[in-house]
N, C-alpha and C positions, 0 to 999 in steps of 0.2 A: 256709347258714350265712354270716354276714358275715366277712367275710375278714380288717375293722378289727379283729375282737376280737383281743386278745391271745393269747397263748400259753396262760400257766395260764390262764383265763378259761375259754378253748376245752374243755383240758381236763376243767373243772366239767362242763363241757355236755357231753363226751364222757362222761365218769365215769357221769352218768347215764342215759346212752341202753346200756352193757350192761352185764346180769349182771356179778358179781362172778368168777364163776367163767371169767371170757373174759380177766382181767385176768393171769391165769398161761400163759396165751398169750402174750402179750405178755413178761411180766418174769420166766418162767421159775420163779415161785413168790418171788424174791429181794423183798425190802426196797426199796424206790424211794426217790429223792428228787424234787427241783423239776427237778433239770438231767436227770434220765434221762425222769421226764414229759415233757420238752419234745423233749429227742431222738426220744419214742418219737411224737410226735404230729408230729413233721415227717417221721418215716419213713412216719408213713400220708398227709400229706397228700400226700408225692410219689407214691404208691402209686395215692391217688386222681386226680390229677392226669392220673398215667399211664395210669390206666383210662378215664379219659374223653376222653382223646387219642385214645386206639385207635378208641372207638368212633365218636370225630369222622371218623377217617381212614375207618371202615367205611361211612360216612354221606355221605364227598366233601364235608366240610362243617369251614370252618378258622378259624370264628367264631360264638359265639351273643353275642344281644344280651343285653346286660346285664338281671339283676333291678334290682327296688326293693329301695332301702335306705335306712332310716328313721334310721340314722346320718351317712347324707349332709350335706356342706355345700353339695352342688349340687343347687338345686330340682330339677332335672331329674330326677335320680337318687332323689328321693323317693315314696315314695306319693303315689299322689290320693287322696283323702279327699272329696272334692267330687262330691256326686252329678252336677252339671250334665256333670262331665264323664266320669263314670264309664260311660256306656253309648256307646262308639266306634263299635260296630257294632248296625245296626238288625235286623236278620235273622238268627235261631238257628236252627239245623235244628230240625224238626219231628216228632218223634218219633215219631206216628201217621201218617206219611207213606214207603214204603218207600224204599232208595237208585234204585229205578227210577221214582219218582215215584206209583206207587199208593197210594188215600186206605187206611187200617188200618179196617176197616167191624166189627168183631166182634173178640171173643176169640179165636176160633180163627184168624184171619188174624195176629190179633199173637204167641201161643203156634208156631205154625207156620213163620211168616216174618219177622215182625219183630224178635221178639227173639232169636232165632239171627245175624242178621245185623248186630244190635247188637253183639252180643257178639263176636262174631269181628272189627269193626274197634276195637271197644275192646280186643280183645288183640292185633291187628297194631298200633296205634298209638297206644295208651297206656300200657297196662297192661302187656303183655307176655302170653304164651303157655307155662301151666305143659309142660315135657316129658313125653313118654308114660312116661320110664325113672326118674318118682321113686320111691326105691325104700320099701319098706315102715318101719313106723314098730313098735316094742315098749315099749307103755306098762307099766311095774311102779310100785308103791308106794314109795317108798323112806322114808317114815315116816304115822305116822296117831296123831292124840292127840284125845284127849278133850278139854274145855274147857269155859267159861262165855264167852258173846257176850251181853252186857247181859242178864243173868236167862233168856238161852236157851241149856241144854243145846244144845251143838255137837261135831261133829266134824270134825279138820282133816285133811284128806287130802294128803298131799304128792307129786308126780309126776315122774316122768321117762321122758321119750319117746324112747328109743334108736331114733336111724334105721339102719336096715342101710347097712354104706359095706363091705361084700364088693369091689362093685366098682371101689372105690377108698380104699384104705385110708388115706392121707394125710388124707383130713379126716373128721372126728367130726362129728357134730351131733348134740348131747342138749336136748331143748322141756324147759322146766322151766314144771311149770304146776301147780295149786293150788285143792283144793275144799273148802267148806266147805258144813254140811249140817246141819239140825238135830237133834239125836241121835233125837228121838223120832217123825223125817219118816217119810210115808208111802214106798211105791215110789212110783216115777213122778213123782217135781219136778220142778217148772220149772226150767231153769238159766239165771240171768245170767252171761254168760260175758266177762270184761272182757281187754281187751289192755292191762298195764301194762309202765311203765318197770321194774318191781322186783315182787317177792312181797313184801307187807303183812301186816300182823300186824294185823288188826280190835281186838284188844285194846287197843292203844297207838295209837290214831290218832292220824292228823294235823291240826290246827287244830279247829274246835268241830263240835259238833253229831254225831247218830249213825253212824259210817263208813256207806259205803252193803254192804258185808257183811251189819249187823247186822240196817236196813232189809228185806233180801232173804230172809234167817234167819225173821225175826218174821212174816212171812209163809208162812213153810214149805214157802220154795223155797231151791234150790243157789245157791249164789254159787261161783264160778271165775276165777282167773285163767291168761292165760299170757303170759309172757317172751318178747315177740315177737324179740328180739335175741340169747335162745337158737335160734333159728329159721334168720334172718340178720340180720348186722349192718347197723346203720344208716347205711351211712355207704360212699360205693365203692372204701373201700380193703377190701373184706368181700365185697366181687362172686365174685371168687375163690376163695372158702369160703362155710360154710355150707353150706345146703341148696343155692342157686346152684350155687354153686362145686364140689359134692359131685354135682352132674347132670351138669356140664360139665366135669369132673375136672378141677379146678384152671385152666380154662385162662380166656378172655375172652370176656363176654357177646357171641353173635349180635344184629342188632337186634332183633327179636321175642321174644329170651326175656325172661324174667320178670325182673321191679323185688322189691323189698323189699316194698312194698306187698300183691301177689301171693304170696307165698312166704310174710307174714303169715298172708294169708287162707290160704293152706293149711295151716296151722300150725291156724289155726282149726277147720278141717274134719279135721284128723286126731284135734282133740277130739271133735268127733262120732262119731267112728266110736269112741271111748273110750267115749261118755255108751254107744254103742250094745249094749256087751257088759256092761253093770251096771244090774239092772232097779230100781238105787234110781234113777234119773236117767230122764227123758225126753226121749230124741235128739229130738223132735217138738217138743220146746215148748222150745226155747236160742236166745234172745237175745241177742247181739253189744254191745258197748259200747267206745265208745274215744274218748280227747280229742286234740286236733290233730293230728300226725301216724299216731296211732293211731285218730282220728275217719276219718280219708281210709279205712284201711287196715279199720276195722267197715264204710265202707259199699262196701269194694269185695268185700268179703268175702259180703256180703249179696247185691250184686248178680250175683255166679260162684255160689255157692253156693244151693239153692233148696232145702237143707233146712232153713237158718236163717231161724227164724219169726217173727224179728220184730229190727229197731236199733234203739242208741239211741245216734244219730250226733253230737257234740257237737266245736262248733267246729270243725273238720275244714278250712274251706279249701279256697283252688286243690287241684284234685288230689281234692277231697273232694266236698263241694255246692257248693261258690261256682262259679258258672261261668267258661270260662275266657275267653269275650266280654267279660267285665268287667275294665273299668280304674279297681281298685280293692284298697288292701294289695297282698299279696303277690300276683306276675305271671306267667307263663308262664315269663319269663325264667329269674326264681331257681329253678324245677324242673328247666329245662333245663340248668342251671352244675354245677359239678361239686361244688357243696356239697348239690344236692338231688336229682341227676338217679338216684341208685340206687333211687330209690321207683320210678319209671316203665320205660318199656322204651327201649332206645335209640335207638329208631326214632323216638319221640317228639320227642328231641331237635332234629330238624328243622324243628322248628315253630316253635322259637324264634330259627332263621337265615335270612336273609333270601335268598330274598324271601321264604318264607312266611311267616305272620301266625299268631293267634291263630283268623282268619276261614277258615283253610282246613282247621280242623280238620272232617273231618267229622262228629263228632259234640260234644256239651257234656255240660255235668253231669247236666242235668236228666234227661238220657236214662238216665244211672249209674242217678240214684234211680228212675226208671220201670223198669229191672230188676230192680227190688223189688216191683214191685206183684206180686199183690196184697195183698202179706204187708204187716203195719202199719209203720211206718217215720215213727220221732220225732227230726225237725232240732232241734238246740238250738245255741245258743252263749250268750256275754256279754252286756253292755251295749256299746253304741257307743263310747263315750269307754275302759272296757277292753280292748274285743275287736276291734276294729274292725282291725285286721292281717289277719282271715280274713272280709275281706269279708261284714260280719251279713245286709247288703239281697240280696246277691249269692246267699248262701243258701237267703234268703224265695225270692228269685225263682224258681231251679233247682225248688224245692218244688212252687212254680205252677205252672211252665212243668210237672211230669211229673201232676200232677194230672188231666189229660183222658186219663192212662192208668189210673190207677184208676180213673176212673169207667166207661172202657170195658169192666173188668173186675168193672162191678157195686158198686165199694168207691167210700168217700169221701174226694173229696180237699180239699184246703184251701178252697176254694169263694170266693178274693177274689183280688185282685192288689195289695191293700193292707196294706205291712208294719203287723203291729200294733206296739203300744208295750213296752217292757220288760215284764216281768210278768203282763203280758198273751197267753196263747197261745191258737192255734188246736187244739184238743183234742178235737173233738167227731168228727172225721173219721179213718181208717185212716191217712193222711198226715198226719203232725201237726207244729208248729212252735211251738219259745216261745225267746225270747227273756228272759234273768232280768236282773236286774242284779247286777252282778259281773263278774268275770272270766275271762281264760283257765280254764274250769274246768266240769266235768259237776255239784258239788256240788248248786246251787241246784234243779237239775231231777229231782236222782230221787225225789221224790218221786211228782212228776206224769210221772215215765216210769212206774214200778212200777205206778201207778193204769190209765195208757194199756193195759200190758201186760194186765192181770189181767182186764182187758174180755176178752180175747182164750181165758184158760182156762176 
């Protein structure tokens, strides 16, 4: 988060990263004005400030290099936007290549050894590492109505996910998450399961064209959401609480425990094990969805989790598919600062102080979405001139570069190293990319993700 923005400003921006029901936390249930907003948003920034002090001092480390910032009046401090110069570093790790240097010859060499290994430095030093002691989750109904979604009988299920806090009773966490189903569905649908900012009412949508709810309905599959910020908050004055915070009973992230990001995806996953006790629902066929911060958080979700059978990764950025060799939009930096570092683990943080680099990460994006193979997995974002903050080329590439892992495992992948043009995707393969024009936004594409998907039932 830019630090130039203003006060209220901030707040908008906060307002909508949580639930409504976090905000009596905060104000006690009372009445607010402009001057108690502002009070309550400096007591979090100090909160966060403070939180990532700590884990500076845990780290030996008493500066990160600054992000980009696209409000700057100092080129420096700007994005590159400039292909010429957006590739710093010539050399990515190699996916199919293990950390001791052996070629990955077969499926069972990479199921075996490579992707275990993957995955355990992506959770020492990116992601973070869920705890063995999260404790259980108790999904109940707490309302379900009948309805019309564009001439389709529907049903709206409403949820709430009580985690057990026995062992620590000071903090709550209730998942507030959201199905909708066509009344006249068979058992066994497909669920798109989306991570939003809020719970949506398909009825009253937003801006033109069919909510993608209805899209998903008309088909005569599950649409879901859930409130990844009833889960945990957005933001590291929220490290403390939450599910986090409810594992480590109040106290300060280790570096390897788990980001926001992670604690999403789990949030994800304890939907599954929901879809798994209601035989109107097929835990086997729930595909993940999310845009930018929540893009990052469907495809880390996809890549931990190997029940979800398919994404639809949109915009998502550093942290997401854009790699992070690329200098271009948003940098290593701004994840590592204390406006973004709760998504990651805080071990990460060291990557963005010197001397290390961006280069000594051992692993990149591409490898994230290679944790996906062989399950299908659709990049999307904007046009250049809108979206171009989350790196669009940087994307495409990650895509490429994990490509010669689906095809080791028999699937297809993007099969070029040439971005295509707006509007134009690559569709035909398990790894799939489009690019729409438009903006920050999943809209333009679900059409052609629903189509990708349905190949797959």
């Amino acid at each position: 988060m830019n630090k130039k923005i203003c006060a209220p400003a901030i707040f908008l921006l906060f307002a909508v990263m949580i639930p409504a029901t976090c905000f009596g936390q905060f104000f006690g249930g009372r009445n607010v004005n402009r001057d108690s907003l502002i009070r309550v948003m400096d007591s979090l920034n100090k909160i966060t400030v403070a939180d990532h002090a700590n884990m500076m001092s845990q780290l030996g480390i008493k500066a990160v290099r600054p992000g980009r910032d696209p409000n700057s009046s100092d080129p420096a401090s700007q994005p590159n936007y400039d292909e010429l110069k957006a590739n710093p570093y010539c050399f990515y790790p190699q996916a199919l290549t293990t950390f001791n240097g052996k070629k990955v010859k077969n499926a069972a060499m990479w199921n075996k050894i490579r992707r275990p290994e993957l995955v355990k430095v992506f959770e020492d030093e990116v992601y973070g590492r869920i705890p063995d002691n999260v404790p259980a989750v108790h999904w109940k109904t707490i309302k379900e109505d009948k309805a019309n979604l564009g001439g389709t009988p529907v049903v709206i299920r409403q949820l709430l996910g009580v985690v057990d806090n026995s062992s620590y009773p000071e903090i709550s966490v209730e998942i507030q998450a959201q199905i909708i189903w066509p009344d006249n569905g068979k058992k066994n649908m497909p669920v798109i399961l989306e991570f939003s900012w809020m719970m949506t009412d398909p009825r009253h949508p937003f801006g033109e064209g069919k909510p993608w709810q209805q899209q998903v309905v008309e088909r005569g599959w599950a649409a879901a959401q859930i409130v990844p910020a009833s889960v945990q908050a957005d933001g590291g004055y929220g490290l403390t609480k939450g599910i986090i915070g409810l594992c480590n009973k109040g106290e300060y992230r280790k570096p390897t425990d788990w980001g926001s990001l992670r604690a999403w995806g789990w949030g994800a996953s304890k939907m599954i094990d929901y879809f798994q006790t209601d035989d109107l629902f097929d835990a086997n066929r729930v595909a993940v969805e999310g845009v930018s911060r929540y893009g990052k958080a469907a495809l880390v979700a996809m890549a931990f989790d190997e029940r979800i059978a398919a994404g639809f990764i949109c915009s998502s950025g550093k942290g997401g598919a854009a790699g992070w060799r690329r200098n271009c939009g948003e940098s290593l930096g701004n994840l590592a600062s204390d406006g973004e570092y709760h998504w990651i683990s805080g071990s990460f943080i060291k990557y963005g102080a010197d001397p290390l680099t961006e280069n000594d990460l051992p692993v990149d994006q591409h490898e994230l979405i290679a944790l996906c193979a062989p399950r299908p997995c659709f990049i999307s974002g904007g046009s250049y001139e809108a979206d171009k903050w989350v790196d669009i080329a940087g994307m495409f590439l990650s895509a490429s570069k994990a490509s010669p892992v689906y095809e080791l495992l028999g699937r297809k992948g993007l099969s070029t190293d040439i971005l295509p043009i707006a509007d134009f995707g690559l569709l035909d393969g398990d790894l799939a990319y489009r690019q729409h024009h438009g903006g920050h936004e999943a809209g333009p594409n679900w059409p052609f993700f629903l189509d990708f998907f349905a190949r797959y039932l």
